[in-house]
N, C-alpha and C positions, 0 to 999 in steps of 0.2 A: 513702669514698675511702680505698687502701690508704695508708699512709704512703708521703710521696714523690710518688708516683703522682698521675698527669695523666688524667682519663678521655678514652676515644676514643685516644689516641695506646698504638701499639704499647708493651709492656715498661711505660709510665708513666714512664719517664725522663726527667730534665731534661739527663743528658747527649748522650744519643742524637736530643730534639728539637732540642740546638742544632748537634749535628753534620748533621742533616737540614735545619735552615732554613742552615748554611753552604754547603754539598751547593749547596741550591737557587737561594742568591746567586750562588756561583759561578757555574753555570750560566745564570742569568740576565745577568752582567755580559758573557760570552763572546757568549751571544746577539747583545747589545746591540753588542758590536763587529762580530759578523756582520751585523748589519741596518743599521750605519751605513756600512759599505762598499758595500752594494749601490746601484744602481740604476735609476731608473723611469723608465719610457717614456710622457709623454703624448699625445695628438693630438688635433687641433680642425680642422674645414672639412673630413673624408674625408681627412684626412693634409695639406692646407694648411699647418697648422701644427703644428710637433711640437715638443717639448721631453724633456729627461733631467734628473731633480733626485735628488737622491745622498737615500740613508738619513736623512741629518744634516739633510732638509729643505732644500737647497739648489740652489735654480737651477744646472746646470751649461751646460747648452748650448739653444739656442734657432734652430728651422728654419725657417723662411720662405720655400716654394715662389713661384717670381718672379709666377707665372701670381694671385696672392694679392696681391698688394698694386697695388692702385686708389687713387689719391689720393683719389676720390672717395668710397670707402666705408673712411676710415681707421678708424673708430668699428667696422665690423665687424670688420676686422683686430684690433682693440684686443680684442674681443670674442672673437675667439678665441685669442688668445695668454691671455688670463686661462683659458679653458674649457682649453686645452690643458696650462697650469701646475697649474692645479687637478686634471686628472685624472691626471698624474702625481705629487701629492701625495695624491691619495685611495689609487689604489695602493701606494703606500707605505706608508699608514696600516693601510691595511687586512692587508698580511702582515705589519708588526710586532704586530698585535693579535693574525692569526691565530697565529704562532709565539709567542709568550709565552703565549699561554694554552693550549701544549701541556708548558708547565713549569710550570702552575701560575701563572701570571703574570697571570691574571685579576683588575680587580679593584686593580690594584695602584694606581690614580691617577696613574699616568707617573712612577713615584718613579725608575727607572731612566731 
């Protein structure tokens, strides 16, 4: 190994790996605000029930078509407000995954 020199990284610099992993923070923390403003659209029952829950994980709004709620089948309703939050948090999940790991952001253990 040359002096100095890091193998596999371009030049072998130690100044230039940490200008490229700042590069890379950067980039990731901006992400990280872009994915936490967005949000996601669930649905459960053929659109019965629907929900919006923001980037940051959070329940914002909750729909309840009238034709959907039966005293008698309160249990299925329950059943679909959870399928309907949950598929609005899987989306979520899933384009934060996909956009970070287009910066390298694989991998990372949700440190951002």
């Amino acid at each position: 190994m040359a002096r100095g020199g890091f193998p596999g990284i371009p030049g072998g610099n130690m100044q230039q790996l940490m200008r490229q992993a700042q590069k890379m923070q950067q980039q990731m923390l901006a992400l990280q605000e872009d994915l936490d403003k967005r949000e996601y659209e669930g649905t459960a029952g053929g659109g019965a029930v629907s929900c919006k829950v923001s980037g940051k994980r959070e329940l914002l709004s909750l729909t309840i078509e009238p034709d959907a709620v039966d005293p008698d089948e309160v249990e299925m309703l329950q059943d679909m407000i959870v399928a309907a939050v949950n598929d609005a948090l899987k989306k979520g999940e899933e384009t934060r995954e996909r956009e970070m790991q287009k910066i390298g952001g694989a991998g990372m253990g949700g440190l951002l």
